[in-house]
C-alpha positions as CSV (number, residue, x, y, z in Angstrom):
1,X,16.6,42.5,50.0
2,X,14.9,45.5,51.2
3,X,14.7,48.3,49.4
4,X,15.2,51.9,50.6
5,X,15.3,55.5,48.9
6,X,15.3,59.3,50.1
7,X,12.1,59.4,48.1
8,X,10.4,62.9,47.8
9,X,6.3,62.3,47.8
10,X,4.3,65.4,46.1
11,X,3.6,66.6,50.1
12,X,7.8,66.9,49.9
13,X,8.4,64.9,52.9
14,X,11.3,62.7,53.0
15,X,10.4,59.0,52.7
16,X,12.6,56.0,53.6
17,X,10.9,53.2,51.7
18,X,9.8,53.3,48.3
19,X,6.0,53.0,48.2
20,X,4.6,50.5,46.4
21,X,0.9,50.7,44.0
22,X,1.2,47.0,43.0
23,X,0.9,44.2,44.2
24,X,-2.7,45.5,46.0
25,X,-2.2,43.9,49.7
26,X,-5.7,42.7,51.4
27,X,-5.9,43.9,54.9
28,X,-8.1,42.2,57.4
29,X,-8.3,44.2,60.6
30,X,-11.0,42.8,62.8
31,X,-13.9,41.7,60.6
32,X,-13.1,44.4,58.1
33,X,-10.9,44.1,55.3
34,X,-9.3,47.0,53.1
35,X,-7.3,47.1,49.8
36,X,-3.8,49.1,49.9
37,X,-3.6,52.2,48.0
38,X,-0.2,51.9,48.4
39,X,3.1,50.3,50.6
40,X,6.2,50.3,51.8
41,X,8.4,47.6,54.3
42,X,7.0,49.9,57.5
43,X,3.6,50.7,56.0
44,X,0.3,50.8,54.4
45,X,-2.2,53.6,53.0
46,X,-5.9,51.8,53.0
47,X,-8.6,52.6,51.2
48,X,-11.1,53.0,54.5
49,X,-10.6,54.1,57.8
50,X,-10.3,51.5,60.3
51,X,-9.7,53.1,63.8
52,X,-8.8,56.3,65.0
53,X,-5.3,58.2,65.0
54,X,-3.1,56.5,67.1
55,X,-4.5,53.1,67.7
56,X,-2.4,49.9,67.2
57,X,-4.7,47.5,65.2
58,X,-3.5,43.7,64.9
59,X,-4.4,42.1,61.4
60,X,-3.5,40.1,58.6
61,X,-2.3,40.9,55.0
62,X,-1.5,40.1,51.8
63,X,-1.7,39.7,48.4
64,X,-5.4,40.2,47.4
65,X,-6.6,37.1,46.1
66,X,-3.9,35.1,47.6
67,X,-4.4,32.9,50.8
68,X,-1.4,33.3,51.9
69,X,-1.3,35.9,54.6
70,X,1.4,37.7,57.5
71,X,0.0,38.7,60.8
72,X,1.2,41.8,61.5
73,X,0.7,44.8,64.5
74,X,0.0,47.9,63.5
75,X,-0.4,52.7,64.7
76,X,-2.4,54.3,62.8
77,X,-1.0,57.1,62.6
78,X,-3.3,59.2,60.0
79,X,-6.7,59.3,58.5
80,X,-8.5,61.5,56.3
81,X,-12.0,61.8,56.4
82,X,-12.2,63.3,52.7
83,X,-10.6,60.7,51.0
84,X,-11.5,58.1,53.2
85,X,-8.5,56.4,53.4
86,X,-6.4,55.9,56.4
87,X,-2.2,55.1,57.0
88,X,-0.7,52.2,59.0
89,X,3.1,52.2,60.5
90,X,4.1,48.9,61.3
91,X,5.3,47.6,64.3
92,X,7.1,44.8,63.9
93,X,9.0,44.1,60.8
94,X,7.5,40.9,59.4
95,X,6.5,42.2,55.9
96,X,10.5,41.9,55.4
97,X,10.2,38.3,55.3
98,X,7.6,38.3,52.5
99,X,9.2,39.1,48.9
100,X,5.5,40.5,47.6
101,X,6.9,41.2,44.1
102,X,7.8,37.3,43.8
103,X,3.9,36.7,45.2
104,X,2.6,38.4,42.4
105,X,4.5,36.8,39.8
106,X,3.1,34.1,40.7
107,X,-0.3,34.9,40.8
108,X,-0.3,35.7,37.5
């Protein structure tokens, strides 16, 4: 079941989705991959930058570790240069069909 919250982040904008820290997702965009810093049911925060502000980026994700993946369309609809990290929105709504809490457990 999909989770949602009013969430207030330390920037005080209003969030839907509660982000996530755990389980890190792998993200393979291209031939580069990334780890999550965090994520939500519409999004990711990578640790890199893999395209410019407003680009849609096609991929694959999930659990790092895992072969199990979910293709996925992506924005990008921020990236900061100073921390190096960059944040997805995406598209479609495919990471609803993945229950990444039950992924982990079993990984473990």
């Amino acid at each position: 079941m999909r989770e949602t919250s009013n969430e207030h982040s330390s920037y005080g904008e209003m969030r839907r989705d509660r982000r996530h820290p755990l389980p890190v997702l792998e993200v393979a965009i291209g031939m580069e991959r990334f780890h999550s810093i965090n994520w939500s049911m519409n999004g990711a925060l990578l640790d890199g930058i893999c395209e410019i502000v407003g680009a849609r980026v096609r991929g694959v994700m999930g659990i790092a570790g895992s072969r199990d993946a979910v293709p996925f369309a992506a924005t990008v609809v921020r990236a900061n240069l100073d921390s190096g990290s960059c944040a997805l929105c995406f598209e479609d709504v495919r990471t609803e069909a993945v229950d990444f809490h039950t992924l982990a457990y079993q990984l473990h």
